[in-house]
DORO-966989 format. One record per atom (N, C-alpha, C): residue number from 1; residue in three letters; atom name; x, y, z. Coordinates in steps of 0.001 Angstrom, whole numbers, plus 500000, padded with zeros to 6 digits. Example, Ala and Ser with C-alpha at 12.3 -4.5 7.8 and 13.67 -1.06 7.14 Angstrom:
# DORO-966989
+-----+-----+------+--------+--------+--------+
:   n : res : atom :     c1 :     c2 :     c3 :
+-----+-----+------+--------+--------+--------+
:   1 : ALA :    N : 513190 : 494310 : 507800 :
:   1 : ALA :   CA : 512300 : 495500 : 507800 :
:   1 : ALA :    C : 513200 : 496700 : 507800 :
:   2 : SER :    N : 512850 : 497750 : 507080 :
:   2 : SER :   CA : 513670 : 498940 : 507140 :
:   2 : SER :    C : 512900 : 500030 : 507870 :
+-----+-----+------+--------+--------+--------+
***
This chain:
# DORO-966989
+-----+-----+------+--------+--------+--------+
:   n : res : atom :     c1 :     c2 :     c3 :
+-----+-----+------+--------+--------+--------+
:   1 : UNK :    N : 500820 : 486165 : 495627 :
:   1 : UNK :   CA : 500051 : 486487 : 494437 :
:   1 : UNK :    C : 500688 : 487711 : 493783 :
:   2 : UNK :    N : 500886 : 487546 : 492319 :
:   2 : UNK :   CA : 501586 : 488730 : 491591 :
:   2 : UNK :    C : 500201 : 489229 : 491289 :
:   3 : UNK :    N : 500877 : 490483 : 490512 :
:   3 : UNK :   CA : 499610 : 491291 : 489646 :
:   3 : UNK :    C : 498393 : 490650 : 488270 :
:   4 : UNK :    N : 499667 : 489902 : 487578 :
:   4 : UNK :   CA : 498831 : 488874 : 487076 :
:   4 : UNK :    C : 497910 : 488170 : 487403 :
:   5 : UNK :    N : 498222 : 487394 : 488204 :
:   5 : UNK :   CA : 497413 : 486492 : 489249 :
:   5 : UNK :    C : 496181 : 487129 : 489833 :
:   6 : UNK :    N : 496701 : 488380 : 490420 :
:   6 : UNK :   CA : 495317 : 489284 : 490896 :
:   6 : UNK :    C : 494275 : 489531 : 490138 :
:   7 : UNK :    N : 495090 : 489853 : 488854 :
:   7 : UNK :   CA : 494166 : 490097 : 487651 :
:   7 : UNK :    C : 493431 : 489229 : 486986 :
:   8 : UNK :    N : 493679 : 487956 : 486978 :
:   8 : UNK :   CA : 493386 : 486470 : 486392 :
:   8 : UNK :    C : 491900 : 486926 : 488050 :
:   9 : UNK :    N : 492507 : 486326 : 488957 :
:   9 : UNK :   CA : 491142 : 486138 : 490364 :
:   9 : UNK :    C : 490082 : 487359 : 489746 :
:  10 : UNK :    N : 490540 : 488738 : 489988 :
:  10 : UNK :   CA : 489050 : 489759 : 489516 :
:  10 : UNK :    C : 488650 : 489652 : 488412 :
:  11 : UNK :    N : 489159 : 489310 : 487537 :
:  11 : UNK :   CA : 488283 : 488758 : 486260 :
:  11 : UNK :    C : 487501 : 487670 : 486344 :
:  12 : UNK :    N : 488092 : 486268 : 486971 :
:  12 : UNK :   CA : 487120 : 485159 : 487092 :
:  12 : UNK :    C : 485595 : 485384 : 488401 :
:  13 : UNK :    N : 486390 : 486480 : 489413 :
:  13 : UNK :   CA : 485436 : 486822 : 490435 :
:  13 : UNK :    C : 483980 : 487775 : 489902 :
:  14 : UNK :    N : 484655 : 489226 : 489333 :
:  14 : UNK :   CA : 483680 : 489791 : 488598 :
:  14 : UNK :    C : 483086 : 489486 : 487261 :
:  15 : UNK :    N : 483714 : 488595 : 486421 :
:  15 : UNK :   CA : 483002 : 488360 : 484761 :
:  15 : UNK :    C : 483645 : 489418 : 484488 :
:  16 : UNK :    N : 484393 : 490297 : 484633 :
:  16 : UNK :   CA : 485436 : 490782 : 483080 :
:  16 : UNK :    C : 486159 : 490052 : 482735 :
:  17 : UNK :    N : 486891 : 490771 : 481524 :
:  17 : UNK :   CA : 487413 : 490103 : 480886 :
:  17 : UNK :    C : 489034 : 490231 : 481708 :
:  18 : UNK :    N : 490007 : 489601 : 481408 :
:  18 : UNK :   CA : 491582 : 490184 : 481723 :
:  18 : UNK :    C : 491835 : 491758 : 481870 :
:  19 : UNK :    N : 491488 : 491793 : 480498 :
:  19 : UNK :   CA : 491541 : 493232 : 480318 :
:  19 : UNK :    C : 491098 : 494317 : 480740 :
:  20 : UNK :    N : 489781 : 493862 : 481193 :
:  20 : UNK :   CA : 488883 : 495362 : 481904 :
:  20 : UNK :    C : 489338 : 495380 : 483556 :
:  21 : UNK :    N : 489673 : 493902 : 483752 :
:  21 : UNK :   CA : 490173 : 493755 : 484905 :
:  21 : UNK :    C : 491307 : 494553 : 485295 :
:  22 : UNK :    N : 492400 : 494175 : 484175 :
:  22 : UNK :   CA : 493670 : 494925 : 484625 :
:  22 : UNK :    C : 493697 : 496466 : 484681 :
:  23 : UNK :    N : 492413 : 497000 : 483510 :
:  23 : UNK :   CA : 492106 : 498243 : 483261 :
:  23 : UNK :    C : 491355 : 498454 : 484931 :
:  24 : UNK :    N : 491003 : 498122 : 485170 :
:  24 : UNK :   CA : 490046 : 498560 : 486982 :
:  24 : UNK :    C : 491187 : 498166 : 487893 :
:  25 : UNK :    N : 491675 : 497453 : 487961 :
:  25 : UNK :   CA : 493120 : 497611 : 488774 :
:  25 : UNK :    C : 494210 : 498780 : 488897 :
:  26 : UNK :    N : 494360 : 498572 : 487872 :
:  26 : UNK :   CA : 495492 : 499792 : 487458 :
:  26 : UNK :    C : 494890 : 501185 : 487706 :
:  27 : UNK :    N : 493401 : 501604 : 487337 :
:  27 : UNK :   CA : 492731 : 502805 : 487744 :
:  27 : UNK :    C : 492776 : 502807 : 489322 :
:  28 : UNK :    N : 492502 : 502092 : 489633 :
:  28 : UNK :   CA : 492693 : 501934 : 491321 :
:  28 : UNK :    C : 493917 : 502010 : 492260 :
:  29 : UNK :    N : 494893 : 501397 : 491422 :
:  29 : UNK :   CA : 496684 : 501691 : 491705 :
:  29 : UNK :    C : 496443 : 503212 : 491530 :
:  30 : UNK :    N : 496586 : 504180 : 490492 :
:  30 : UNK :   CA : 496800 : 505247 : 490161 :
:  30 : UNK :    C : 495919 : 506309 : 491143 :
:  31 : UNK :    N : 494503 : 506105 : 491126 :
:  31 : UNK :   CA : 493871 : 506483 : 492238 :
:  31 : UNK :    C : 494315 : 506880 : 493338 :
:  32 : UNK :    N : 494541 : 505974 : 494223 :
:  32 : UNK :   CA : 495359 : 505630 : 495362 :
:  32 : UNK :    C : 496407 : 506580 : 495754 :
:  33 : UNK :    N : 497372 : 505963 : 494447 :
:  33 : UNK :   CA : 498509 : 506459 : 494696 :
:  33 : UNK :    C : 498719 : 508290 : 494269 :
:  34 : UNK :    N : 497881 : 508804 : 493488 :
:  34 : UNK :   CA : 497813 : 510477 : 493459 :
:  34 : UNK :    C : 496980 : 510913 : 494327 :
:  35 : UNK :    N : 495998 : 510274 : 495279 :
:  35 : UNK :   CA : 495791 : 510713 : 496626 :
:  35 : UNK :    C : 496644 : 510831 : 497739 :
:  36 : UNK :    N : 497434 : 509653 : 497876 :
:  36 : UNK :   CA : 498622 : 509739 : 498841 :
:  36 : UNK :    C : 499689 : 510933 : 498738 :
:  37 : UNK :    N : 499990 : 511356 : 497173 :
:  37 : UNK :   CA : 500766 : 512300 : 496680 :
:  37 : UNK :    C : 500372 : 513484 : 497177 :
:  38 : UNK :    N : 498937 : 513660 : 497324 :
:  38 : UNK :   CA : 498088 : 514918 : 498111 :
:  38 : UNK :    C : 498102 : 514431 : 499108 :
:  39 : UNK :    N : 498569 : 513579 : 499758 :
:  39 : UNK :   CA : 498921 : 513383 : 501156 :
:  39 : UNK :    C : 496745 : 512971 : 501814 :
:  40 : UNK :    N : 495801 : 512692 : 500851 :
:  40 : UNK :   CA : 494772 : 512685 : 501331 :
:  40 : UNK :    C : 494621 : 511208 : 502085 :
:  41 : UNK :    N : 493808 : 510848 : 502701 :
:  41 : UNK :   CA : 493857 : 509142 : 503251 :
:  41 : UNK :    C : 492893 : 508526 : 502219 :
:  42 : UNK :    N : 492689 : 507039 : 502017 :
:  42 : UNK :   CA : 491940 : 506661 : 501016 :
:  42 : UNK :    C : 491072 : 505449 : 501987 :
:  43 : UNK :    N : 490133 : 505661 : 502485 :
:  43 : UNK :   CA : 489091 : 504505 : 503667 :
:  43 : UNK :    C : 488542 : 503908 : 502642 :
:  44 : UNK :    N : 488313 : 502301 : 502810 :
:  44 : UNK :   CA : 487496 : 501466 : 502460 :
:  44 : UNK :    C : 486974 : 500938 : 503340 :
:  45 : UNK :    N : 486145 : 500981 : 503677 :
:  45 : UNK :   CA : 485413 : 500696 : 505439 :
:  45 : UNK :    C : 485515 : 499252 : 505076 :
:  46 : UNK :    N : 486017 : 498441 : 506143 :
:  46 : UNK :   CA : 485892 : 496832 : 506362 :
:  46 : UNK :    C : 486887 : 496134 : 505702 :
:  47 : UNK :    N : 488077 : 497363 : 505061 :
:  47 : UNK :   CA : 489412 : 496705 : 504044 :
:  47 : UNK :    C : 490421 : 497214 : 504852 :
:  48 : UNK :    N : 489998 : 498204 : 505022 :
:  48 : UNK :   CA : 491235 : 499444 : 505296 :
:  48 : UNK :    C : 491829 : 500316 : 504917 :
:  49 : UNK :    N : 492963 : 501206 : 505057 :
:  49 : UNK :   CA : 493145 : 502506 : 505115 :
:  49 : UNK :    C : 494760 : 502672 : 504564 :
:  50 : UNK :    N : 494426 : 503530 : 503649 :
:  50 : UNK :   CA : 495667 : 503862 : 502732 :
:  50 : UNK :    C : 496193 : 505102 : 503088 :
:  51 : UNK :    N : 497336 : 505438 : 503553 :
:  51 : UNK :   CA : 497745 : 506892 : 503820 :
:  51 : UNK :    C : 499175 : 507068 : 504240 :
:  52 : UNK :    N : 499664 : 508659 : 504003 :
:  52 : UNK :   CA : 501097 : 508532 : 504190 :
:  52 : UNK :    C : 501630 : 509442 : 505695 :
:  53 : UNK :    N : 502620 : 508511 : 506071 :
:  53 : UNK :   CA : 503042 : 508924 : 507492 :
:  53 : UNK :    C : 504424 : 509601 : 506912 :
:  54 : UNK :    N : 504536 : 510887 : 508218 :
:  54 : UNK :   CA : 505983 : 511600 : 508037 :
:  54 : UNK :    C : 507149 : 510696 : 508866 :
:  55 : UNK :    N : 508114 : 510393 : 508332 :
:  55 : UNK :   CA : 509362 : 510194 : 509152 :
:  55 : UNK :    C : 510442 : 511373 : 509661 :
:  56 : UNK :    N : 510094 : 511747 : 510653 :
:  56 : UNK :   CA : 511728 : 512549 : 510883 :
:  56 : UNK :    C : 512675 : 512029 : 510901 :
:  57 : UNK :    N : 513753 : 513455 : 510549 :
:  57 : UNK :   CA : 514952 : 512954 : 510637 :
:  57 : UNK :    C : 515657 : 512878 : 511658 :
:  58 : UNK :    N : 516647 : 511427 : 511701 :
:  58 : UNK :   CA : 517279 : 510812 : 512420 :
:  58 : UNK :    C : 518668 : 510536 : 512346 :
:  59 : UNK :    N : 519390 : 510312 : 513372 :
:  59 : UNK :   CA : 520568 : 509995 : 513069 :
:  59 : UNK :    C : 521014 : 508590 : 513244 :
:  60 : UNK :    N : 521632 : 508061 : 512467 :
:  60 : UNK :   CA : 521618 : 506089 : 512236 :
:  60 : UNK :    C : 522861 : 505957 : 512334 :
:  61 : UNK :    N : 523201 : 504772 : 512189 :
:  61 : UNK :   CA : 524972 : 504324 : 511866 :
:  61 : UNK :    C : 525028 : 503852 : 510125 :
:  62 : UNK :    N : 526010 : 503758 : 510166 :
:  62 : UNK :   CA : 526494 : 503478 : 508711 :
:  62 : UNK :    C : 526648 : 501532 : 508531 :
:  63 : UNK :    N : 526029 : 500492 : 508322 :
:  63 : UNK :   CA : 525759 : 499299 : 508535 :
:  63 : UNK :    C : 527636 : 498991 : 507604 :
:  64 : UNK :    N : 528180 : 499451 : 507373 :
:  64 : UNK :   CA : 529156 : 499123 : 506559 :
:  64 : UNK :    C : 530628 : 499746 : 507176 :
:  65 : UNK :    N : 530149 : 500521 : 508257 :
:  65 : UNK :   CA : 531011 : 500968 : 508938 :
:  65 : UNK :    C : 530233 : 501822 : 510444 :
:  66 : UNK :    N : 529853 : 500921 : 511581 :
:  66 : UNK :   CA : 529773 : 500894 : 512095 :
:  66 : UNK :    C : 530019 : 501730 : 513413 :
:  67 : UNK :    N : 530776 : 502651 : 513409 :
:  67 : UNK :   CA : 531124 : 503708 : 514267 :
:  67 : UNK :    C : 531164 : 505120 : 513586 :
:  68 : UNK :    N : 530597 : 505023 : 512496 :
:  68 : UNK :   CA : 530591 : 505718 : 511227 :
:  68 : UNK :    C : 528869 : 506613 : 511720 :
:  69 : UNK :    N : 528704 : 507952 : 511991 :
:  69 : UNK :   CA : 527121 : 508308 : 512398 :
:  69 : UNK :    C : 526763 : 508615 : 510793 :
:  70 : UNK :    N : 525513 : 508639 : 510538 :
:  70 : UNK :   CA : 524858 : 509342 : 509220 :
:  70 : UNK :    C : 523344 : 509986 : 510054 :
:  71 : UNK :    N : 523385 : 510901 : 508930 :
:  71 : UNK :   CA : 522108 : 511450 : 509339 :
:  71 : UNK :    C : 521261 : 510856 : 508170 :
:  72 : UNK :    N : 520005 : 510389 : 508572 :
:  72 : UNK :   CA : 519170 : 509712 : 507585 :
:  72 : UNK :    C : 518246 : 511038 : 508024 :
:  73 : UNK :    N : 517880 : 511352 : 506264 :
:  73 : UNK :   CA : 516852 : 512324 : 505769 :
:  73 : UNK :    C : 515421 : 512157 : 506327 :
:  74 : UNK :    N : 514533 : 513014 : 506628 :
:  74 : UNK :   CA : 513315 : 513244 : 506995 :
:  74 : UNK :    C : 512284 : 512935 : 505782 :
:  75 : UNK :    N : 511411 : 511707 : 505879 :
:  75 : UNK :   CA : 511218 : 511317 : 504072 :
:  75 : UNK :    C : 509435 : 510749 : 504732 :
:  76 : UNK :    N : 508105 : 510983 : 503578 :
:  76 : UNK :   CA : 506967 : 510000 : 503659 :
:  76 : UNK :    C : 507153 : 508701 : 503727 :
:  77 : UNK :    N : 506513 : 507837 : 504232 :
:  77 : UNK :   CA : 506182 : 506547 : 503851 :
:  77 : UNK :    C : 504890 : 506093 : 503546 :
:  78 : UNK :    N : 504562 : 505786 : 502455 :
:  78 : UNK :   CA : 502963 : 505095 : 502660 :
:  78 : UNK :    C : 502218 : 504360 : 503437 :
:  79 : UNK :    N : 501806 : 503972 : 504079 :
:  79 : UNK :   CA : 501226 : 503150 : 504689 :
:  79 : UNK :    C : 499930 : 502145 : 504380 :
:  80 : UNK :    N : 499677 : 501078 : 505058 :
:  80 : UNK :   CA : 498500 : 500251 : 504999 :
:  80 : UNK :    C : 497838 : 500171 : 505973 :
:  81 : UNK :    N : 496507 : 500381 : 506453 :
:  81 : UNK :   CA : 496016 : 499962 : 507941 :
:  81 : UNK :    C : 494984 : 498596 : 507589 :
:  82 : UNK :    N : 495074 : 498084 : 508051 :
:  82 : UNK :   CA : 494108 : 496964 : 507670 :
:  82 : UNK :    C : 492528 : 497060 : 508520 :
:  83 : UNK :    N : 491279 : 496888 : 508267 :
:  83 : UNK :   CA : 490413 : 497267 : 508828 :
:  83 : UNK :    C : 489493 : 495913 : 509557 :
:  84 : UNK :    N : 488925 : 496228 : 510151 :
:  84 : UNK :   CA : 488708 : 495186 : 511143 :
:  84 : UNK :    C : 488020 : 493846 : 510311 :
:  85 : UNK :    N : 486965 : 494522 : 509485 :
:  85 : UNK :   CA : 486572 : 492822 : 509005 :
:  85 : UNK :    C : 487521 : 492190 : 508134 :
:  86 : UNK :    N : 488515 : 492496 : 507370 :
:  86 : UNK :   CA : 489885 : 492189 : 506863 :
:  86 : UNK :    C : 490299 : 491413 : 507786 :
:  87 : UNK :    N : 490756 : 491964 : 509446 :
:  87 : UNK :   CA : 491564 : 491202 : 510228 :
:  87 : UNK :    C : 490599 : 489977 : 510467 :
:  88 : UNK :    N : 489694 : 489933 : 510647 :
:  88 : UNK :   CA : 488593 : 488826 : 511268 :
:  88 : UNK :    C : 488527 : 488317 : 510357 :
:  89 : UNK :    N : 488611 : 488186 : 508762 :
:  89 : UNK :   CA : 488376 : 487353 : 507755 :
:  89 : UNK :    C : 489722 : 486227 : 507669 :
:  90 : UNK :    N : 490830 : 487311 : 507802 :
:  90 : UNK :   CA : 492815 : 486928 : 508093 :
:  90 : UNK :    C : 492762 : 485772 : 509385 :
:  91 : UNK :    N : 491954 : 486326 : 509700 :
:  91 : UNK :   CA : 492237 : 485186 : 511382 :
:  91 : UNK :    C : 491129 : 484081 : 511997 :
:  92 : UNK :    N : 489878 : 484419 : 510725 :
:  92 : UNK :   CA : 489071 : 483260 : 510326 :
:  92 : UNK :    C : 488271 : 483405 : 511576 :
:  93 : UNK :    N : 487539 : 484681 : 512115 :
:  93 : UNK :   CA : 486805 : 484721 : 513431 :
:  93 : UNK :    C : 485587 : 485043 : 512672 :
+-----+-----+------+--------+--------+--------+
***
């Protein structure tokens, strides 16, 4: 499912229109994502859990040259946790 598509389902699910839909989507993308920027977590009890993990830095090989070391940078990643009635809905229990 693209964004479109998402947006087409919450509109036919809630009665907005496209538009207010994509407008409540997109507030919710942005949301999200300038909480993570504050590094805060974002819980939806029974969806799951939005938040960003630290990676240290490591030392890797070079996939293009192989005996080649690199040091790969110490960087966030976002994350997803999925929450339990999510998984039980996913696995149809």
């Amino acid at each position: 499912m693209n964004k479109s598509e998402l947006v087409a389902s919450i509109a036919e699910k809630s009665g907005l229109t496209k538009k207010d839909a994509e407008s409540a989507l997109n507030g919710f993308m942005k949301s999200v994502e300038e909480s993570l920027v504050k590094e805060e977590k974002v819980q939806l009890v029974g969806f799951g859990t939005f938040e960003v993990r630290h990676r240290k830095a490591r030392e890797g090989r070079n996939p293009r040259n192989p005996e080649e070391k690199i040091m790969i940078p110490a960087s966030k990643a976002p994350v997803f946790k999925a929450g339990k009635t999510l998984k039980e809905t996913v696995n149809n229990k």
